[in-house]
C-alpha positions as CSV (number, residue, x, y, z in Angstrom):
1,X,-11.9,-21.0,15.8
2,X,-12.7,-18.0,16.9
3,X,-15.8,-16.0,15.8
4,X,-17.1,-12.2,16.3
5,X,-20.7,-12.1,17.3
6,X,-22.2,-9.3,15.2
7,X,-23.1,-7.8,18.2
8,X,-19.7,-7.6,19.4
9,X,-18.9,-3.9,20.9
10,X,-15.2,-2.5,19.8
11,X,-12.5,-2.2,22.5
12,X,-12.2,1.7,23.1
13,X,-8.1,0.4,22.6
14,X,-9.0,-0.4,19.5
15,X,-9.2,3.0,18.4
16,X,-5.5,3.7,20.0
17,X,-4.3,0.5,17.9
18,X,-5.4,2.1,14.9
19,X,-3.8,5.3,15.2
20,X,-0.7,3.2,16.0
21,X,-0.9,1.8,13.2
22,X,-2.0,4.7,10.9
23,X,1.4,6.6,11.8
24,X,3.5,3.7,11.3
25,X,2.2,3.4,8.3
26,X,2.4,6.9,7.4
27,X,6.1,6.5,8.1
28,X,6.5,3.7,5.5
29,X,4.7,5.6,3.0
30,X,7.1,8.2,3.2
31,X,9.5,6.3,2.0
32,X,7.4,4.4,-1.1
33,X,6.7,7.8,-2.4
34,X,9.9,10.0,-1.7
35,X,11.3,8.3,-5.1
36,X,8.2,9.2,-7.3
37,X,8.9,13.1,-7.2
38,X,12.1,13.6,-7.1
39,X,12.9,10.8,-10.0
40,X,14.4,13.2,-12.5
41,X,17.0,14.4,-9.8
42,X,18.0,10.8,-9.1
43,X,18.2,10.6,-12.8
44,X,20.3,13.5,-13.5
45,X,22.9,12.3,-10.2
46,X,23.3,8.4,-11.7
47,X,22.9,9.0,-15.3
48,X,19.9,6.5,-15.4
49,X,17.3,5.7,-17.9
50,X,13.3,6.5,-16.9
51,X,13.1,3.0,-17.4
52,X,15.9,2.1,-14.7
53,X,14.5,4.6,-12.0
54,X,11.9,2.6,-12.2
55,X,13.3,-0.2,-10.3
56,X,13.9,2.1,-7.6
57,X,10.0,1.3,-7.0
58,X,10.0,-2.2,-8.0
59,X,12.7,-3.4,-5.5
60,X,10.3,-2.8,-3.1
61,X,7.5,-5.3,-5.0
62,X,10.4,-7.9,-5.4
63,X,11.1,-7.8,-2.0
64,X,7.5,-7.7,-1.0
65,X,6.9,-10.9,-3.1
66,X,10.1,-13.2,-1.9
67,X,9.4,-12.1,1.8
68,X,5.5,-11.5,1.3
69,X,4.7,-15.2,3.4
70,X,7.7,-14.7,5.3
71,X,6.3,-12.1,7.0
72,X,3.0,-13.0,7.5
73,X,4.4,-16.5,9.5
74,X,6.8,-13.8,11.6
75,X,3.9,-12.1,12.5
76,X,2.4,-15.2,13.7
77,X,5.5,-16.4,15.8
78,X,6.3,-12.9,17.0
79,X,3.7,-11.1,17.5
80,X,2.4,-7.6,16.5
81,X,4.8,-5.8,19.0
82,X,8.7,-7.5,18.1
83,X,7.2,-7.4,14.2
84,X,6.3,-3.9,14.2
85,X,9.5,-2.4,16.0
86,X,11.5,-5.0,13.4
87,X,10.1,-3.4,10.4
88,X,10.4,0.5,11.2
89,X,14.2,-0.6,12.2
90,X,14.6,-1.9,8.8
91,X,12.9,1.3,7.1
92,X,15.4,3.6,9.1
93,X,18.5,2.1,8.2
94,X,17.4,1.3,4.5
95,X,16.3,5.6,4.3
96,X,20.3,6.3,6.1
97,X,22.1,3.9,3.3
98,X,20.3,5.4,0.7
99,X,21.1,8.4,1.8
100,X,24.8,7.8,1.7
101,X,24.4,6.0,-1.5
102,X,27.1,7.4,-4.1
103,X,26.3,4.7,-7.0
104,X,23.0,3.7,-8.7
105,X,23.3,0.0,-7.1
106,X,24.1,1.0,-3.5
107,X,20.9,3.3,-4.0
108,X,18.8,-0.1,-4.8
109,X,20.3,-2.1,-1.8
110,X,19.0,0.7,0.0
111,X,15.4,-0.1,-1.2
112,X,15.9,-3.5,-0.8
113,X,16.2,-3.3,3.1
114,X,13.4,-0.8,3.6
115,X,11.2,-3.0,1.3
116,X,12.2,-5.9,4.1
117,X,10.4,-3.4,6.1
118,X,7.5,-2.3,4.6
119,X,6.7,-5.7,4.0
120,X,6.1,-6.8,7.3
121,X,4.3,-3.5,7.6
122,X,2.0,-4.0,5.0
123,X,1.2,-7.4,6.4
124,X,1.1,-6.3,10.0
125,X,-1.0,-3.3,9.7
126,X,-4.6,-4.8,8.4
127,X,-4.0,-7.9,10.5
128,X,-3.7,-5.9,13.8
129,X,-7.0,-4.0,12.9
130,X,-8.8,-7.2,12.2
131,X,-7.9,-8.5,15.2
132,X,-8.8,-5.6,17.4
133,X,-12.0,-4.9,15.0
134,X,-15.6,-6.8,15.2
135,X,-15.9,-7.7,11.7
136,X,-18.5,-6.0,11.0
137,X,-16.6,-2.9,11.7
138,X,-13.7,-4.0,9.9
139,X,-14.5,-1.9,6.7
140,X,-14.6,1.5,8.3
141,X,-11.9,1.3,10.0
142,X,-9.5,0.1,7.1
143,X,-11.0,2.6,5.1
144,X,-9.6,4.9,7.9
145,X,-6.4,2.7,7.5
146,X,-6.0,3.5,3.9
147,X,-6.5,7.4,3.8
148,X,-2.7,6.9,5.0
149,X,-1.5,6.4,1.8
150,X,-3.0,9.5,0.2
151,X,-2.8,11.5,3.1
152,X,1.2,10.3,2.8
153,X,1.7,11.0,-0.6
154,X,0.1,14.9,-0.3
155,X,3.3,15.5,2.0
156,X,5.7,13.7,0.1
157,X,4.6,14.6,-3.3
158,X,4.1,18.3,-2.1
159,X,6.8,18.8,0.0
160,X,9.5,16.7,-1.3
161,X,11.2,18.8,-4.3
162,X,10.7,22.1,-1.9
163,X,13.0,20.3,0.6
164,X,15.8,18.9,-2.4
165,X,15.8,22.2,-3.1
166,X,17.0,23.7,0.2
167,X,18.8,20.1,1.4
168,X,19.2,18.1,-1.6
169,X,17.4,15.1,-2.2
170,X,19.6,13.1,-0.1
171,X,18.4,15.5,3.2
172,X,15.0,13.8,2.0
173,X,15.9,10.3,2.6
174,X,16.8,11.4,5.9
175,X,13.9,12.9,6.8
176,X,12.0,9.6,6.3
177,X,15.0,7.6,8.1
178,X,14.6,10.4,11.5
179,X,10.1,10.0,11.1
180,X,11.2,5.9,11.2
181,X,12.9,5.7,14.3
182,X,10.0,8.2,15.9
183,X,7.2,6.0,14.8
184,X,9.5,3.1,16.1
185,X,9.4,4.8,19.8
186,X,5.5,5.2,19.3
187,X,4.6,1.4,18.7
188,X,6.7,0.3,21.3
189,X,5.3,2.2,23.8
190,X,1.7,1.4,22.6
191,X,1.1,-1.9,21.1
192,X,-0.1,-4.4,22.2
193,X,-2.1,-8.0,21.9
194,X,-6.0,-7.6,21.5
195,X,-7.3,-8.9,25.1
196,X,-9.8,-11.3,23.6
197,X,-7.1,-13.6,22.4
198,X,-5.0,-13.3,25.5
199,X,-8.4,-14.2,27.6
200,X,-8.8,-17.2,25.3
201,X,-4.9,-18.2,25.8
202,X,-4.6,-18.1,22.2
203,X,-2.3,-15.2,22.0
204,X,0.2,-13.9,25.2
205,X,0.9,-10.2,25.6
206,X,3.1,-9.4,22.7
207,X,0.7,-11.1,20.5
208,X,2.4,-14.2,19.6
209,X,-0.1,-17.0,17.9
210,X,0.9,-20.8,18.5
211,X,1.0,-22.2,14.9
212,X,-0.1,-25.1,16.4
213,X,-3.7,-23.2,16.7
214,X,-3.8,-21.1,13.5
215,X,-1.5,-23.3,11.0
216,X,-0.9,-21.1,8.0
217,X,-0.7,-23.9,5.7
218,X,-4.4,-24.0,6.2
219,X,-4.7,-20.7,5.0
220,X,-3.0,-21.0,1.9
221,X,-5.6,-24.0,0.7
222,X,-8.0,-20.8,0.6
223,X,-8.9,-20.6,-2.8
224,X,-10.6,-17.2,-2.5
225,X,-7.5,-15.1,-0.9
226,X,-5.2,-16.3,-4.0
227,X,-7.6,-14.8,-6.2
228,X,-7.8,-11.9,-4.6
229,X,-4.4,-11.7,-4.4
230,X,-4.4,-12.0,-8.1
231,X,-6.8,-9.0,-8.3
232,X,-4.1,-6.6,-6.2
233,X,-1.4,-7.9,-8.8
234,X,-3.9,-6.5,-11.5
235,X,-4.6,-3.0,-9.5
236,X,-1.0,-2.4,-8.6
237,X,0.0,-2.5,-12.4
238,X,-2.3,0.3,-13.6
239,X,-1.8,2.1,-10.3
240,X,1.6,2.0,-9.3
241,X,2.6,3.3,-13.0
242,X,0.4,6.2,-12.0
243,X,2.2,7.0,-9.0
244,X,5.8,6.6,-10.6
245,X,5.6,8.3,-13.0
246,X,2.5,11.2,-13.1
247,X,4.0,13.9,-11.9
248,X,7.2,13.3,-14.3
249,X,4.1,13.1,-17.3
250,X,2.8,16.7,-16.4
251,X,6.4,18.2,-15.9
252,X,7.8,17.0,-19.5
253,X,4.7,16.8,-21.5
254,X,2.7,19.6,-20.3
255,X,5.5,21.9,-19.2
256,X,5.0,22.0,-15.5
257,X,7.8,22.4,-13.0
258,X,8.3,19.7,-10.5
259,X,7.0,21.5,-7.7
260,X,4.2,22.5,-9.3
261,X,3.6,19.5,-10.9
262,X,3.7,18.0,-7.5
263,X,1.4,20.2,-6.0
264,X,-1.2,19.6,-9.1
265,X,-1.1,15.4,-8.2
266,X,-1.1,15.6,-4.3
267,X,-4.2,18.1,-4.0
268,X,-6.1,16.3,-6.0
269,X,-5.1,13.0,-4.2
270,X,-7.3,14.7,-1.8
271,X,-9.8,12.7,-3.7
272,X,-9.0,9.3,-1.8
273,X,-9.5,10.4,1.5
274,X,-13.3,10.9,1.7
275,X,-13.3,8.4,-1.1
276,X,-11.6,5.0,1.0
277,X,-13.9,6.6,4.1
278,X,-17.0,6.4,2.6
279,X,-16.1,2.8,1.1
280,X,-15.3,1.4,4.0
281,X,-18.5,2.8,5.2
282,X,-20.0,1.6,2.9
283,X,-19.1,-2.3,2.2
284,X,-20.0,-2.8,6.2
285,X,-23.8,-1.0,5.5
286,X,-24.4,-2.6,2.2
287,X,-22.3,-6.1,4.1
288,X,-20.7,-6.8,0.7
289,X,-17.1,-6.2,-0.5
290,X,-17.4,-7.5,-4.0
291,X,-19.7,-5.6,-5.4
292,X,-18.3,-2.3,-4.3
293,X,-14.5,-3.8,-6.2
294,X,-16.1,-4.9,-8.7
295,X,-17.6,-1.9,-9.7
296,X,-14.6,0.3,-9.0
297,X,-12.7,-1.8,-11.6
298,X,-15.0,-1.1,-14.5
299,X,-14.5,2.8,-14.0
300,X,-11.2,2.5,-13.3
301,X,-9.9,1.6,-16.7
302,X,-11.3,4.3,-18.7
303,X,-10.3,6.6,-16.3
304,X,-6.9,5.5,-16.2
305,X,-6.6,6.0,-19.9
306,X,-8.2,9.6,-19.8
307,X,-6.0,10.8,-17.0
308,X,-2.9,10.2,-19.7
309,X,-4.8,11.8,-22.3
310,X,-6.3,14.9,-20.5
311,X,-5.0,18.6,-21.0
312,X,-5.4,21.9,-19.4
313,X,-8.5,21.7,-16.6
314,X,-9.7,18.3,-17.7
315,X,-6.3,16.9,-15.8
316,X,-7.7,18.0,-12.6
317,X,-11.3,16.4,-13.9
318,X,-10.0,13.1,-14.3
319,X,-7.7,13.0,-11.7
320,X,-10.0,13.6,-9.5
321,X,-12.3,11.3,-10.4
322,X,-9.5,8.4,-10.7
323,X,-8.4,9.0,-7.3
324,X,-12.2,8.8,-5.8
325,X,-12.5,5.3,-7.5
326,X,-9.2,3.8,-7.8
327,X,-8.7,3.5,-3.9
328,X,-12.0,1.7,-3.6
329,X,-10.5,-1.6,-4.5
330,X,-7.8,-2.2,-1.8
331,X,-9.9,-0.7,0.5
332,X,-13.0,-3.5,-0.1
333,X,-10.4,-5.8,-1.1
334,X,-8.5,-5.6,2.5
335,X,-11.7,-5.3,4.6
336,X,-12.8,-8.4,2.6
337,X,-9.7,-10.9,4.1
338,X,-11.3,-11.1,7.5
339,X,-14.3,-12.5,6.2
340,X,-13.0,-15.3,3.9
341,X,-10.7,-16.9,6.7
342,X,-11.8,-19.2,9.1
343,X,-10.0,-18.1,11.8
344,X,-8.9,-14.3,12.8
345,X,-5.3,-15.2,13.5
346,X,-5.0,-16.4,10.1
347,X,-5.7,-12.8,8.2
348,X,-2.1,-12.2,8.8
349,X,-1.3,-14.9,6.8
350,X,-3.7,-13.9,4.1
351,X,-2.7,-10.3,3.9
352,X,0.6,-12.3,3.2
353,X,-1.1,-13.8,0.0
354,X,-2.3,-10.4,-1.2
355,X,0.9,-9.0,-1.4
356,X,2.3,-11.6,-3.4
357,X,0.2,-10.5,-5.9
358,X,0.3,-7.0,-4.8
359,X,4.0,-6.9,-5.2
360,X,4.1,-8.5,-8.8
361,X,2.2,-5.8,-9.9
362,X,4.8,-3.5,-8.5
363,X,7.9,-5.1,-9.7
364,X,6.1,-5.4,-13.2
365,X,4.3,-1.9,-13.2
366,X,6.8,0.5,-13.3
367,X,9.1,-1.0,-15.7
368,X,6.6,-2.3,-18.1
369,X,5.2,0.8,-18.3
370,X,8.4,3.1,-18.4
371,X,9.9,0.5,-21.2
372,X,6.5,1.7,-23.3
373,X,6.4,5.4,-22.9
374,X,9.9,5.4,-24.1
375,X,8.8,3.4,-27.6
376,X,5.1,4.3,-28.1
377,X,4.2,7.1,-25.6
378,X,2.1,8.0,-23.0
379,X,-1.0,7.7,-24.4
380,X,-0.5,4.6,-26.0
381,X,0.8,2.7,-23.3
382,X,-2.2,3.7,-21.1
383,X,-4.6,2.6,-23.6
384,X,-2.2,-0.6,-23.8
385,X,-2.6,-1.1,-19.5
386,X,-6.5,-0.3,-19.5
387,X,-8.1,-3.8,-20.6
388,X,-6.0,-5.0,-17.5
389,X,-9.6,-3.8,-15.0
390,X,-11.7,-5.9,-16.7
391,X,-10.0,-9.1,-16.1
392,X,-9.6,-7.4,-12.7
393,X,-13.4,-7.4,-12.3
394,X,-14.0,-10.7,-13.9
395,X,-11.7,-11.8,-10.8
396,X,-13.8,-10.6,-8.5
397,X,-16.6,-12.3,-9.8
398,X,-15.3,-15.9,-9.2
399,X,-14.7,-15.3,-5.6
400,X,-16.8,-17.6,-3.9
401,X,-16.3,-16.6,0.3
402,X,-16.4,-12.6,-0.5
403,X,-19.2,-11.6,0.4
């Protein structure tokens, strides 16, 4: 087993890892969130229901979920390096098909393969930063970690319907498949195994992790990491909704244009950015992760049901305020994995757990929520998705190892 001292000093490589890691990331947020604004045009070219775009989101959850503890045992056998190039491969050619996609279906395959992608990103990512990370440091720098996501979504959202209208929205999916194959070049020349493992012979120099050492069956007796994995499930199927389908909200209920509507959600998506860096911040100076979820959950529900029913200036109000508090759960919720497994090779494993759950609430989400709007409306099927953050803090609360 191994164990950070709390004096432990961070590897100045450490810091390169991360940026590795943020751009990569960066790159596979590009392509969650190029669907999201530009939904009505892949609408209007397939003749599809809001419901059915939809699924242009939730591929990527069932994905995630069938291949969720694949991917964590490929990281283990393979190593950060061979995993990482893998993934961004998969995310390129996924963006290219879909790009070339003339029916509805091909359109999904496409998402299919660069979900095959993302998840091994998304299990990757927070692993390599908790093996390079003290733990004690490990919740600053995933909160840097998760500013990706916003920071991703600002361009996307922003700059997305201003490109379809000079290239089409196909031109955008190959934007993402060009930034892909870039990042790809990046982690390959850069990554590499945390030395600390390698000096321990627990690890060689692409990062691979004898299962023999660090069986992953043993993690998945952890009680704690399913129920946080069940928390994610809960999160993802208020938040994913809001993502999908905001900015389509404001444009046919309040009148905005796309592009303005766009504009409206990504600046204030600003919000996350200070908000996952202070959180990070702050579960490592307070030393708890729960209490910092657990909180965010029981202001995220109102919230969530305010932001649907909000008009003129109060949009930006409670958009706003939903965005400072929403990204405090994965944020503490991620920083928290390192500390409930025994062993640091294992987080991979349980970041696989947590998207299990992570990607149920994605495949459910969307659709769920879609199918609702279309019978009751907006407004009713938020108020319908907000009881959903209590349970979600109630699920905090019987965690036992979080600290």
């Amino acid at each position: 087993m191994i164990k950070e001292d709390n004096k432990e000093s961070i590897n100045n490589y450490a810091w390169v890892i991360l940026a590795v890691v943020y751009l990569t990331t960066f790159a596979s947020h590009l392509m969650f969130n190029k669907v999201p604004p530009l939904i009505l045009n892949l609408i209007d070219e397939f003749g599809v229901t809001l419901g059915q775009a939809g699924w242009l989101m939730s591929m990527l959850g069932l994905t995630g979920l069938i291949m969720a503890l694949p991917a964590g045992i490929i990281l283990q056998r393979r190593g950060l390096r061979l995993t990482g190039i893998v993934a961004l491969g998969l995310i390129a050619s996924g963006a290219g098909l879909g790009a070339l996609s003339g029916s509805f279906l091909l359109l999904l395959v496409s998402r299919l393969l660069e979900g095959l992608g993302s998840t091994l990103l998304v299990v990757l990512a927070p692993a390599a930063i908790a093996m390079w990370f003290p733990r004690e440091k490990v919740g600053t720098s995933m909160g840097i970690w998760t500013t990706a996501g916003p920071v991703t979504a600002i361009v996307i959202v922003t700059l997305a319907p201003l490109w379809a209208q000079v290239i089409g929205w196909r031109g955008v999916w190959w934007i993402t498949a060009a930034v892909s194959v870039a990042m790809m070049v990046v982690y390959w020349l850069f990554v590499r195994s945390p030395p600390r493992l390698e000096a321990a012979g627990l690890a060689d120099e692409n990062g691979n992790m004898p299962e023999a050492a660090a069986s992953w069956k043993k993690a998945l007796r952890n009680r704690d990491i399913w129920l946080v994995g069940l928390a994610f499930l809960i999160f993802n199927l208020l938040v994913t909704p809001f993502l999908t389908y905001y900015v389509t909200f404001l444009a046919s209920v309040h009148g905005y244009t796309q592009a303005s509507a766009g504009l409206i959600f990504s600046l204030t998506a600003l919000a996350t950015i200070p908000s996952a860096l202070l959180t990070g911040w702050l579960s490592d100076f307070l030393g708890t992760r729960k209490w910092v979820a657990f909180t965010a959950f029981l202001i995220l529900g109102p919230l969530f049901v305010m932001v649907f029913q909000a008009s003129g200036a109060m949009i930006i109000v409670f958009l706003l305020l939903l965005n400072l508090f929403a990204i405090s759960i994965p944020v503490s919720l991620l920083a928290a994995v390192p500390d409930m497994m025994s062993d640091v090779r294992l987080v991979g494993i349980g970041m696989a757990v947590i998207l299990i759950g992570q990607n149920l609430g994605l495949i459910i989400g969307p659709p769920l929520f879609g199918g609702l709007v279309e019978n009751t409306g907006w407004g009713v099927a938020a108020i319908a998705f907000a009881p959903l953050c209590l349970l979600g803090a109630v699920v905090i609360l019987l965690t036992r190892k979080m600290p």
